[in-house]
Each structure stands twice: as structure tokens, then as C-alpha cells.
Backbone as a ProteinNet text record, in pm:
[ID]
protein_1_A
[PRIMARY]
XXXXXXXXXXXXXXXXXXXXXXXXXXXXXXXXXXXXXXXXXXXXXXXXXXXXXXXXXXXXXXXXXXXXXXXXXXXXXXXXXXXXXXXXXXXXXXXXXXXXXXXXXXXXXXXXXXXXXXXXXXXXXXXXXXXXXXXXXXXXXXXXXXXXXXXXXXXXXXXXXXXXXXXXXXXXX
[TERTIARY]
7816.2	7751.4	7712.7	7751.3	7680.6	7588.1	7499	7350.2	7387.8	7222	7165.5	7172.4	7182.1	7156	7036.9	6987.1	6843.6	6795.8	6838.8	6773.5	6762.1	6665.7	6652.4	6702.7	6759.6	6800.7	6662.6	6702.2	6554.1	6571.4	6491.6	6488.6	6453.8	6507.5	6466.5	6363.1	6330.8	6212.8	6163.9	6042	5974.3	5965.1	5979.6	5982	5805	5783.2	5599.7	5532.6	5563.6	5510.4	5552.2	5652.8	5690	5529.6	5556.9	5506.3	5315.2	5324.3	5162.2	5106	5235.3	5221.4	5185.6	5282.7	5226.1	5119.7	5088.5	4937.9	4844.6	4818.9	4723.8	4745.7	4815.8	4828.4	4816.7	4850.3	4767.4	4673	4586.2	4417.9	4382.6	4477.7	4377.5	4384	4509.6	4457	4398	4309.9	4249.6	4062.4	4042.3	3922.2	3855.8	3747.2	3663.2	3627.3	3664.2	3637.1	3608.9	3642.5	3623.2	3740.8	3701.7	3815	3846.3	3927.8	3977.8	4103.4	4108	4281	4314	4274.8	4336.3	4418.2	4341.6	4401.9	4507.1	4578.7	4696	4750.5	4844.8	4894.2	4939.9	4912.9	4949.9	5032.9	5053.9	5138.9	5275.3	5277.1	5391.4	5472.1	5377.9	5404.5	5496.8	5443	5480	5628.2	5622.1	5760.7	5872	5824.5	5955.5	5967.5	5894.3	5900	6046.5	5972.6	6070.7	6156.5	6167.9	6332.3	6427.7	6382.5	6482.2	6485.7	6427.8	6444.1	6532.9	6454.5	6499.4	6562.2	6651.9	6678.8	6710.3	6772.4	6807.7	6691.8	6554.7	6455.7	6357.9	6348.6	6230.5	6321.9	6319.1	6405.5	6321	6402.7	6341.8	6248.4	6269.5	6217.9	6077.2	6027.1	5911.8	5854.3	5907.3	5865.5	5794	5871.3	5768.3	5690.1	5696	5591.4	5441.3	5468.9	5332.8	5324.1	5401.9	5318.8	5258.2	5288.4	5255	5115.8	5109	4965.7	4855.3	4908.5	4829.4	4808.1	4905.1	4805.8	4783.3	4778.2	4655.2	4525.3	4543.8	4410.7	4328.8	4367.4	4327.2	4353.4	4380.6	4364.9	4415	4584.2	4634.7	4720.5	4805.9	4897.9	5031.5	5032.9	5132.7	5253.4	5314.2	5411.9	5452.1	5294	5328	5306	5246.9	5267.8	5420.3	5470.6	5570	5745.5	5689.1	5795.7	5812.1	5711.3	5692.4	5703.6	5715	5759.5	5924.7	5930.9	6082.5	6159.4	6120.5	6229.1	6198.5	6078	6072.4	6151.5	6157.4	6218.8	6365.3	6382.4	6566.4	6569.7	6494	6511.9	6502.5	6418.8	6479.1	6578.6	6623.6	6741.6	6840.7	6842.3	6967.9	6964.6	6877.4	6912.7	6859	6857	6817.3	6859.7	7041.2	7146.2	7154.2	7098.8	7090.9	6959.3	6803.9	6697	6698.4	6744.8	6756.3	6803.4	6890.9	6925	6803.7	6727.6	6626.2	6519	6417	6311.2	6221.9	6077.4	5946.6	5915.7	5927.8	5872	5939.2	6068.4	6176.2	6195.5	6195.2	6167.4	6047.2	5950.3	5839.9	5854.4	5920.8	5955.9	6070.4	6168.4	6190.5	6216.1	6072	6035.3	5952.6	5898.6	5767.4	5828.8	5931.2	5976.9	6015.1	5994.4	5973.4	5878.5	5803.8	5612.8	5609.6	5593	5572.1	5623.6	5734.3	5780.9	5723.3	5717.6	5633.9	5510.6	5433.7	5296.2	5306.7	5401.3	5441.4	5450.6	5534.1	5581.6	5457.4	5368.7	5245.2	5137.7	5152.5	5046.6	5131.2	5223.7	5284	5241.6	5296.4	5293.3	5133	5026.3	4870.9	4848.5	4919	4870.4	4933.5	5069.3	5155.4	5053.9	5008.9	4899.1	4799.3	4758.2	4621.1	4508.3	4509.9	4430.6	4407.5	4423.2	4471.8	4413.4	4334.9	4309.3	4363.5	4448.1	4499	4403.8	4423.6	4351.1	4349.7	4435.8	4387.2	4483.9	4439.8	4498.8	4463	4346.1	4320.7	4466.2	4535.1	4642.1	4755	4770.8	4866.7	4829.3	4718.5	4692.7	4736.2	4723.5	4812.2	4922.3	5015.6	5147.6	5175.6	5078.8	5096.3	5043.3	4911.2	4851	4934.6	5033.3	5109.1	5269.9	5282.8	5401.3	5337.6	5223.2	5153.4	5141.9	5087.5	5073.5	5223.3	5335	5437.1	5463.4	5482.1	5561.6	5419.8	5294.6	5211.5	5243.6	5277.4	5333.3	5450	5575.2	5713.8	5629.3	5553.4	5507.9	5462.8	5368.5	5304.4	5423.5	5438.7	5549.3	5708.9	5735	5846.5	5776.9	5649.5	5645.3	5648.9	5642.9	5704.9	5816	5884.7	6083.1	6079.7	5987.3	6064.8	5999.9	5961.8	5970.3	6065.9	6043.9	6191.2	6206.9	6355.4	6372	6362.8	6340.6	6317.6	6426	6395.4	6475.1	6515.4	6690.2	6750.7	6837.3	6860.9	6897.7	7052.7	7086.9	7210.2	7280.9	7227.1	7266.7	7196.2	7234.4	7226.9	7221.7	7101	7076.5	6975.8
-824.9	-752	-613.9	-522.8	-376.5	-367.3	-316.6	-258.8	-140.4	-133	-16.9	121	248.4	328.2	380.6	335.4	420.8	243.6	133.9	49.1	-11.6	-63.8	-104.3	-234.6	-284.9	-406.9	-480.5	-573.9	-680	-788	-785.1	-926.9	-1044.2	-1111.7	-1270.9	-1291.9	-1387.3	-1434.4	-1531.2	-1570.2	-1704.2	-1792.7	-1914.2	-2028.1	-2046.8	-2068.3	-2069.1	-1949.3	-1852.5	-1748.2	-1764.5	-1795.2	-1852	-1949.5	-2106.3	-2197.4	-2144.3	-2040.7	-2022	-1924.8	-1801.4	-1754.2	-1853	-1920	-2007.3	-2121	-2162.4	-2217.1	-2115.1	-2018.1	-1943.1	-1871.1	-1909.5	-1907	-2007.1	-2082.5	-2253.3	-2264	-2217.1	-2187.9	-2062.8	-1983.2	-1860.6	-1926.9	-2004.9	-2079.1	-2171.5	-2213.6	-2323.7	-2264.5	-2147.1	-2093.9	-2138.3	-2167.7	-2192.7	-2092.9	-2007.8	-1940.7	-1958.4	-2044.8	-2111.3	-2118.3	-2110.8	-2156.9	-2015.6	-1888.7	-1791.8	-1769	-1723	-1758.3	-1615.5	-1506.5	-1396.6	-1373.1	-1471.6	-1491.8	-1476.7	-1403.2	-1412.2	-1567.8	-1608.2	-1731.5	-1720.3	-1704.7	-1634	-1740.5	-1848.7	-1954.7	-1905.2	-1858	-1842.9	-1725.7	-1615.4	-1464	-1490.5	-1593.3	-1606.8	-1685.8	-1811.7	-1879.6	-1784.3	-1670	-1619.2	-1493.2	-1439.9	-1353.2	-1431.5	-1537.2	-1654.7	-1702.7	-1722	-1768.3	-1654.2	-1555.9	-1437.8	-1395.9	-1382	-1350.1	-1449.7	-1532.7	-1682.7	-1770.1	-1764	-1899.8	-1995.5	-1993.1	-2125.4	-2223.6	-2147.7	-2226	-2257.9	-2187.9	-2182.3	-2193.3	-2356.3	-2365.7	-2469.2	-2515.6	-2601.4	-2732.5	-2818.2	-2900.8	-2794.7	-2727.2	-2648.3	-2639.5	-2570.3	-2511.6	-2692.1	-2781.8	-2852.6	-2928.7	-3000.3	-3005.3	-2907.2	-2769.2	-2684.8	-2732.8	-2733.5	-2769.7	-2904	-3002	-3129.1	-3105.4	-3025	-3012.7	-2945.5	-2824.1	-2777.7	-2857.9	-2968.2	-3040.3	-3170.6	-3194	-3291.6	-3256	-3094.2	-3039.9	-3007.9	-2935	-2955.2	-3043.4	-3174.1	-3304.3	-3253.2	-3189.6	-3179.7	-3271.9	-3272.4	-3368.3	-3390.7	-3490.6	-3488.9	-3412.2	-3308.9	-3240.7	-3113.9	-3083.2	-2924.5	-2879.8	-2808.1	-2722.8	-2682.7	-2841.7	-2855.9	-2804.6	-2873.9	-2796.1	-2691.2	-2591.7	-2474	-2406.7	-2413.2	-2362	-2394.3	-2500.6	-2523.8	-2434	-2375.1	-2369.4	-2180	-2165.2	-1994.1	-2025.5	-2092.7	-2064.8	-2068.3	-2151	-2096	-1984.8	-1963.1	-1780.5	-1707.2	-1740	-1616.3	-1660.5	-1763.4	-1775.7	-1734.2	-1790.8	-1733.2	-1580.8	-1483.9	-1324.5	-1256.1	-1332.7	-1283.5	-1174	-1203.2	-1095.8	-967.9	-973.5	-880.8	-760.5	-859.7	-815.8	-747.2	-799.9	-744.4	-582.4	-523.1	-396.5	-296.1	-328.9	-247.8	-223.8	-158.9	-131.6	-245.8	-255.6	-324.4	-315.7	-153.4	-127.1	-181.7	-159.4	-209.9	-351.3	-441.7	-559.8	-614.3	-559	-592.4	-608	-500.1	-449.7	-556.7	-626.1	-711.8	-833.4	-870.3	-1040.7	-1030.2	-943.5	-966.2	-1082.3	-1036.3	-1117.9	-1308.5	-1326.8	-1425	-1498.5	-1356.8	-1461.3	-1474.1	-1431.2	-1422.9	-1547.5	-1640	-1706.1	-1846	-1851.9	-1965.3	-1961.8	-1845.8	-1891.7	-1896.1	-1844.3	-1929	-2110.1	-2106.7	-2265	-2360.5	-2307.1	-2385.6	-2380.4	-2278.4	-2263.4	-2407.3	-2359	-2471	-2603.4	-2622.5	-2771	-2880.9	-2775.8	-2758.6	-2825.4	-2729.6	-2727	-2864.3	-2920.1	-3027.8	-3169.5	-3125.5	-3274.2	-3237.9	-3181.8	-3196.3	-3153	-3090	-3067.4	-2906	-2849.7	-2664.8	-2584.7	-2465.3	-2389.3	-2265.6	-2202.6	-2077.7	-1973.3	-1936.3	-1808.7	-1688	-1639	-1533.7	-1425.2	-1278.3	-1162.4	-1207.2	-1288	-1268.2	-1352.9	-1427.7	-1484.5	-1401.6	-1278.6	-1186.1	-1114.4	-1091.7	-1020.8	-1077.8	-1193.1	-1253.2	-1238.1	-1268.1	-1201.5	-1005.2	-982.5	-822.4	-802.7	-886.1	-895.2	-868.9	-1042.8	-1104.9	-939.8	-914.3	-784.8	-681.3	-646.4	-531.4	-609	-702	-748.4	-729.8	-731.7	-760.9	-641.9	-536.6	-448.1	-457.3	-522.1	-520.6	-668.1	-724.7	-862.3	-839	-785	-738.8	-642.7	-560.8	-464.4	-621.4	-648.3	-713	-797.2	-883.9	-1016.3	-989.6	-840.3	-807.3	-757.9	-687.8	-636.7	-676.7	-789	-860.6	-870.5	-814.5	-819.3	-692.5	-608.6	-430.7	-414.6	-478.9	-415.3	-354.6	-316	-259.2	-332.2	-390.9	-507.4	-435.9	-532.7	-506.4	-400.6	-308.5	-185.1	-283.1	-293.4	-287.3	-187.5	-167.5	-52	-103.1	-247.4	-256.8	-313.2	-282.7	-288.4	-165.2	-103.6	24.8	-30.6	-46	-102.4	0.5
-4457.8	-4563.6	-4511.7	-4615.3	-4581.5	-4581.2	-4486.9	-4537.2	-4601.5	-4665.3	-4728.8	-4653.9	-4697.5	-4619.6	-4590.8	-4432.4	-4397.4	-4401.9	-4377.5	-4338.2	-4219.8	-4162.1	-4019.1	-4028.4	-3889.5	-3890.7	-3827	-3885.5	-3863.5	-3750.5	-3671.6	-3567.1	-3616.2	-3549.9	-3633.4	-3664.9	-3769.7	-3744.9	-3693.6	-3647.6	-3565.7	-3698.2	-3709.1	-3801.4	-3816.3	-3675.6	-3658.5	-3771.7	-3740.8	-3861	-3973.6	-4000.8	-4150.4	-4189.1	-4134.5	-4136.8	-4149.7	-4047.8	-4074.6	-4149.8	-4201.9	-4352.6	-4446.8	-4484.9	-4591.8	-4578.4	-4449	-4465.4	-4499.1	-4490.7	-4480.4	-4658.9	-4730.2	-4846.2	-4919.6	-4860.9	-4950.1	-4913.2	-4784	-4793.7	-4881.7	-4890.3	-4986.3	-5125.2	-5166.1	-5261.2	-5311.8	-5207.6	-5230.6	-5197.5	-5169.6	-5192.8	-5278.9	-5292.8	-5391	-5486.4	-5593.4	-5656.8	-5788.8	-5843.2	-5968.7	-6057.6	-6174.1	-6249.1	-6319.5	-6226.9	-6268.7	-6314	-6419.9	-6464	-6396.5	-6386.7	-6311.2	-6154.3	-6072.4	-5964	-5928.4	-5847.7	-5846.7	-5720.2	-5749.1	-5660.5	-5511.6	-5450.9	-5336.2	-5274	-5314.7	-5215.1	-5315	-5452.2	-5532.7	-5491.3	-5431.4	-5395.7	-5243.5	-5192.4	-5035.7	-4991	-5130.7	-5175	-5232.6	-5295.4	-5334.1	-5203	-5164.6	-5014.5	-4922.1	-4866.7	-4790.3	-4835.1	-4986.4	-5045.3	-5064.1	-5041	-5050.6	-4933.1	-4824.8	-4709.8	-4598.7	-4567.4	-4536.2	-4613.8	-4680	-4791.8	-4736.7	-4574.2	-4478.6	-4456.2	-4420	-4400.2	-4508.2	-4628.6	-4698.9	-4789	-4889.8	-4993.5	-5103.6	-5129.7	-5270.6	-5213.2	-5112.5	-5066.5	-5012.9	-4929.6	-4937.4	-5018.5	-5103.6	-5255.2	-5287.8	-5318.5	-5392.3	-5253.4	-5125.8	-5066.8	-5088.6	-5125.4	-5126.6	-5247.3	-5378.7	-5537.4	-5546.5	-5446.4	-5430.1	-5393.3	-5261.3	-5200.6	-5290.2	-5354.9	-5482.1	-5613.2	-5651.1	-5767.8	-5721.3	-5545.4	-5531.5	-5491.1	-5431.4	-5419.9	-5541.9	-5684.8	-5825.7	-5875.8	-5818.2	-5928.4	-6037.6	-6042.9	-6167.2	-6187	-6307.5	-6297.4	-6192.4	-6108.8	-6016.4	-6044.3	-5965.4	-6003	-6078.1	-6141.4	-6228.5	-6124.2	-6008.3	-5942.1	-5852.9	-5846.7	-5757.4	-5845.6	-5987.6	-6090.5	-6137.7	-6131.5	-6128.6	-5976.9	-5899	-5736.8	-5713.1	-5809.9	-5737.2	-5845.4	-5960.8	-6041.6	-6014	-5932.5	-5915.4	-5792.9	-5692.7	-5596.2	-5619.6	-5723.2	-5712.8	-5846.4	-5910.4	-5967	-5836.8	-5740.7	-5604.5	-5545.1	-5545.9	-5433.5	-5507.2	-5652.7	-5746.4	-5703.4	-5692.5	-5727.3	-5594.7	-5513	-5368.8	-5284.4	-5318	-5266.6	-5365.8	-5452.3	-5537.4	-5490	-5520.7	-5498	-5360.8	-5253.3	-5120.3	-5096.7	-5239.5	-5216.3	-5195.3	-5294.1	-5309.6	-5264.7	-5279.3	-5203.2	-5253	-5162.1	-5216.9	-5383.3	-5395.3	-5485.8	-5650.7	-5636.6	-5714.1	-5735.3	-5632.3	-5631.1	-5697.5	-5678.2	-5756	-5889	-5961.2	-6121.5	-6136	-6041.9	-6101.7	-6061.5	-5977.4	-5966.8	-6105.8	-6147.3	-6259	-6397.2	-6416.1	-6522.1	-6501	-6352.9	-6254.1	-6275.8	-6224.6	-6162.8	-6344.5	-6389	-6551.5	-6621.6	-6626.6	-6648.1	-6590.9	-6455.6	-6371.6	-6456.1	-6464.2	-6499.4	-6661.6	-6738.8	-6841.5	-6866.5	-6794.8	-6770.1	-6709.2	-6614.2	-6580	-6673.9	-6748.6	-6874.6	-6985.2	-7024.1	-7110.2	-7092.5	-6971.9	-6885.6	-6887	-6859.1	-6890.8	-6985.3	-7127.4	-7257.6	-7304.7	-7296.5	-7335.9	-7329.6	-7192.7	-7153.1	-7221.2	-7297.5	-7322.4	-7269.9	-7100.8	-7064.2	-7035.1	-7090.3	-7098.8	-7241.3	-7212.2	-7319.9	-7290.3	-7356	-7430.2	-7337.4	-7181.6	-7130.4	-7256.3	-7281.4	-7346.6	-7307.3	-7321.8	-7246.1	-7085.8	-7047.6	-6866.4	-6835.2	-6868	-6808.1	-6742.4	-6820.9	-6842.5	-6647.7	-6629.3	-6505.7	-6385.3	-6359	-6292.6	-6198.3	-6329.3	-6255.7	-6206	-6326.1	-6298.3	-6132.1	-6068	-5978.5	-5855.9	-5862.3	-5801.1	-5745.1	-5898.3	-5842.8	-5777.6	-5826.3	-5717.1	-5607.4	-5541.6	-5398.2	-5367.1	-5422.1	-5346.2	-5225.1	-5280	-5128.2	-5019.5	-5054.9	-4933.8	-4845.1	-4941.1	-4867.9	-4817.9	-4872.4	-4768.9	-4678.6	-4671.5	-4594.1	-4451.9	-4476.7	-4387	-4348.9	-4410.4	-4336.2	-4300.8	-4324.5	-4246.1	-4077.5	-4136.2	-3970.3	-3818.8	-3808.7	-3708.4	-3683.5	-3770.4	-3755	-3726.1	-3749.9	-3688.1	-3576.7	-3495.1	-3339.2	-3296.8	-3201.2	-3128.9	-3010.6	-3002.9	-2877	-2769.1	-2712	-2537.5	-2533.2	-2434.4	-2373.9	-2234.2	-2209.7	-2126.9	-2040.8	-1923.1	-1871.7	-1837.2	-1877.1	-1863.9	-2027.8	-2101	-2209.7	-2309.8	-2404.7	-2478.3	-2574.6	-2640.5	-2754.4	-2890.1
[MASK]
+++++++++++++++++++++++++++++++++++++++++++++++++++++++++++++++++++++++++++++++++++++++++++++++++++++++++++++++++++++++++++++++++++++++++++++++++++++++++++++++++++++++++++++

């Protein structure tokens, strides 16, 4: 594959940093803050980061292990979190090679129609059972939230891939 022009090539990544990105996003979502529908999802922001970056390691089986852990931590119904993670994670894996051309910023403008859809579908899912009221306009912020965090999240969780490798004096790198 061609790169972009004016892009850096990236060093691998550690699996460990993967793995402790997204704990540290299933603890930010599991903060105690109450029952805010504005929040943005940060384990959802971090699943589509890693399914487009990584799609070898971070795939659909992930995706629903974390929605599993999120609706037994909200005592929701077994599986809406996990059916809603798996079906955003393959909207990123589907358009991954695509999204990858572009910048943070661009990407953002168009995961939105993404995150937008998931929290569609978990709102639905809510409401079907019975146990869900109609947020309002605050639902809508959300995802808008979720696309602004994005180029700070590619910002942050690429930066460990742009070091610059070790300098060898018998190799010219």
C-alpha cells in the first residue's frame, strides 16, 4: 500500500498498550457520574481507534468482551452493550482502509455518522425493553463529544508509534 504524502511510518505497536488503553477506558466508563446521557463513551471511541488501526488484534470478539463487561457493570440487559460494539466495530473495520487516508480531523467528520448510529441503536434497544426514556436534544451531544475527542485520541494513542528508532551506525535508517 502507498502511503500518504508527508506521512510518518509508524512503529509497531505494544499489544500491552493496546490492552491497557482500553482498560483505562472501561474505568473512565465506569466512573461514577450518574445517569448522564451526554457522556461521551470512551470504551466506543477507543474500539473504533483499534479496529482501524489494529484490525488483527482488536476485532469483534473484544468489541463484545468490553459490551459484556459494560452491561454487567450497569445491570443492563445482557448484550446491548456488546451488540452495539460489535456492529460499530465492523462499521470501522468495513471502512478502515478508506478512513486511514485522511487526517484526525477528517476522520472525525466521518466516524460521526458511526458513533451516531451506535448510540442510535443503544437508545432503541433501551426503549424496546421498556426500560428507556426519550433523552431529548442531550443525547445528540454525545456522539458530537465522542468525534471531537477523536484526533486527541489518534493524537495521544499513536504517539508511542512515532518515536524515532534506535540510531544504528551500521545500519542507515
Amino acid at each position: 500500500m502507498i502511503m500518504p504524502k508527508g506521512q510518518q511510518l509508524l512503529l509497531p505497536v505494544n499489544p500491552v498498550f493496546i490492552a491497557a488503553s482500553l482498560v483505562a477506558a472501561l474505568a473512565l466508563n465506569m466512573l461514577p457520574l450518574g445517569r448522564v446521557v451526554w457522556t461521551p463513551d470512551w470504551v466506543m471511541v477507543l474500539l473504533v481507534f483499534w479496529g482501524m488501526h489494529q484490525p488483527q488484534r482488536v476485532g469483534l470478539g473484544v468489541a463484545f468482551l468490553m459490551g459484556l463487561c459494560l452491561d454487567v457493570y450497569q445491570s443492563a440487559l445482557l448484550g446491548q452493550h456488546a451488540l452495539v460494539y460489535c456492529l460499530l466495530m465492523f462499521g470501522a473495520q468495513y471502512t478502515h482502509r478508506r478512513l486511514l487516508w485522511f487526517g484526525p480531523l477528517l476522520q472525525a467528520l466521518q466516524l460521526l455518522p458511526l458513533f451516531f448510529a451506535a448510540h442510535a441503536l443503544e437508545l432503541l434497544l433501551r426503549v424496546a425493553i421498556g426500560g428507556g426514556i426519550l433523552p431529548g436534544f442531550e443525547g445528540l451531544v454525545a456522539p458530537l463529544l465522542e468525534a471531537t475527542l477523536w484526533p486527541l485520541a489518534s493524537w495521544v494513542l499513536l504517539a508511542p508509534q512515532r518515536r524515532p528508532p534506535d540510531r544504528d551506525e551500521n545500519r542507515p535508517l
